[in-house]
N, C-alpha and C positions, 0 to 999 in steps of 0.2 A: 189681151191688151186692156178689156175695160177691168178684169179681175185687179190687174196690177193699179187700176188709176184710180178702185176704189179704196183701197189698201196701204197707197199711198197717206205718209203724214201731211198735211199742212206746212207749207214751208214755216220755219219759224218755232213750230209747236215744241219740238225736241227742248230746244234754248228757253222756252217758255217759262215750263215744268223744271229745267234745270235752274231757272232764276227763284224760282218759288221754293225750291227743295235748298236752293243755296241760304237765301233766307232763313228761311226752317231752321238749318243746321247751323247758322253761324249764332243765333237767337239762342239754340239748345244749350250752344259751346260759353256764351254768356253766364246763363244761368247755372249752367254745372263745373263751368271749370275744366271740361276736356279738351284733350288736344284734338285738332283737325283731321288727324289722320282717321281717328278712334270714330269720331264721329262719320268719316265719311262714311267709312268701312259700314258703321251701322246703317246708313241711307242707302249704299248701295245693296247691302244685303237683304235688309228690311222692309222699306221702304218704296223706291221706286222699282216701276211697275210692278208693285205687288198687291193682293188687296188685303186689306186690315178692316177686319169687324164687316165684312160686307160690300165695302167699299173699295172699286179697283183704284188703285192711282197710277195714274198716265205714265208711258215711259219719258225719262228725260234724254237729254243729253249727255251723258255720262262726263264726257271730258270737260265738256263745258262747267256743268255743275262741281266738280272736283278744280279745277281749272280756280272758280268763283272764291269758293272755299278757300285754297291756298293762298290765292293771291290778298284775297281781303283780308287774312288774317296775319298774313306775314308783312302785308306793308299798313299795318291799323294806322300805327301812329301818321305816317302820311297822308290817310284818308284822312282821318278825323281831324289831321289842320286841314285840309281844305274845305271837308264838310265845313267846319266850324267856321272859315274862313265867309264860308255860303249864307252862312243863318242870318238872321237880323240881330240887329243890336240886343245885348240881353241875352244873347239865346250861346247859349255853350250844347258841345257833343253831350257832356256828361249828362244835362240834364234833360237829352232827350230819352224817352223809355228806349229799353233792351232793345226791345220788334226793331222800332225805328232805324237808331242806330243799327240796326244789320240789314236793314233794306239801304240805308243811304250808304252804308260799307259798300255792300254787292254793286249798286248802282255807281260807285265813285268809282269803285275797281275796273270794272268797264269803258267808263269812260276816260279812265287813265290809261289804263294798256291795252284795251281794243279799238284803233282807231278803224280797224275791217268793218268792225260794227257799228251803224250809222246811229249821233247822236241824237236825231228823233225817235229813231228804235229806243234807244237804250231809255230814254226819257219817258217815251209812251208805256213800256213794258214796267217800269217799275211806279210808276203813279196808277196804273191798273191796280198793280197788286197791293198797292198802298190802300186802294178801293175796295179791296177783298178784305182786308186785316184791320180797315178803321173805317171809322164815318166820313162825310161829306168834305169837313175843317182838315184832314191831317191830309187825303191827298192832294187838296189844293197847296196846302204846307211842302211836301214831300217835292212838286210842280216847281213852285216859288225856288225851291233851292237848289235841286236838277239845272233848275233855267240859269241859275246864276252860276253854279259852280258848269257847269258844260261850255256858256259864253267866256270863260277865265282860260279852258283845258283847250277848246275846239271849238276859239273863234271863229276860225276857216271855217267850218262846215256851216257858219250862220250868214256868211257873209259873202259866199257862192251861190248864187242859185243855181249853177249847175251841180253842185254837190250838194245842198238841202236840197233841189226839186226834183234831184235823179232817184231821191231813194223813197219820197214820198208815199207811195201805194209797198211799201215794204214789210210796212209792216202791219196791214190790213186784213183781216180775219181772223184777229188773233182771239 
């Protein structure tokens, strides 16, 4: 029994790693022009849990991260009115960098069609990574827009505390 508790994942971790590799790839798909498909294919074969130059990388979530991928890239134009919709005055999708735009892709998509997935998770989890890929200014920015575009998507869940305060410690350890 303790063999299997220590070998257990982290709740959470799989979805993690699949947000961070959905990123990655939608960034990639930017910059080079490939289709989703092409790209997945290369993350899952490549990529997760494998290790490159040394370095292991985590297993993800597989469906989830494929899941991210298709959905952010088949419904863009949607996202990116809402993104846009989120920003401050001045601030258009276009003129945020590639990275960006595919963190608030990934992050919009989620909070569009996974209402299973609590919008404090989905907010916590992509201002982290926002923290990994920039300085101090962009995840407070990345925060700023999450906060507004989630109060637009899934008011209810800000406006319950039985639904904000049940999911609270959810997403903790991550």
């Amino acid at each position: 029994m303790a063999k299997a508790e220590k070998t257990a994942k982290p709740p959470g971790q799989g979805r993690s790693v699949a947000r961070l590799a959905a990123v990655q790839a939608l960034y990639q798909m930017e910059l080079s022009g490939a289709a989703p498909e092409e790209v997945i294919e290369e993350f899952v074969a490549h990529r997760i849990g494998q290790e490159i130059e040394g370095d292991a990388y985590a297993e993800a979530d597989r469906d989830h991260f494929k899941w991210l991928v298709m959905n952010a890239t088949s419904r863009m134009d949607e996202l990116d009115e809402g993104i846009g919709a989120a920003l401050a005055a001045g601030w258009t999708v276009t003129r945020l960098g590639a990275l960006m735009r595919a963190l608030l892709r990934a992050a919009s998509a989620e909070l569009v069609a996974r209402p299973d997935i609590p919008v404090r998770v989905v907010m916590n989890e992509y201002v982290e990574l926002a923290g990994a890929f920039f300085s101090q200014r962009e995840p407070a920015f990345v925060n700023a827009a999450l906060d507004t575009l989630a109060h637009r998507l899934r008011a209810d869940e800000f406006a319950s505390p039985d639904k904000a305060g049940g999911h609270a410690g959810s997403s903790a350890g991550h």
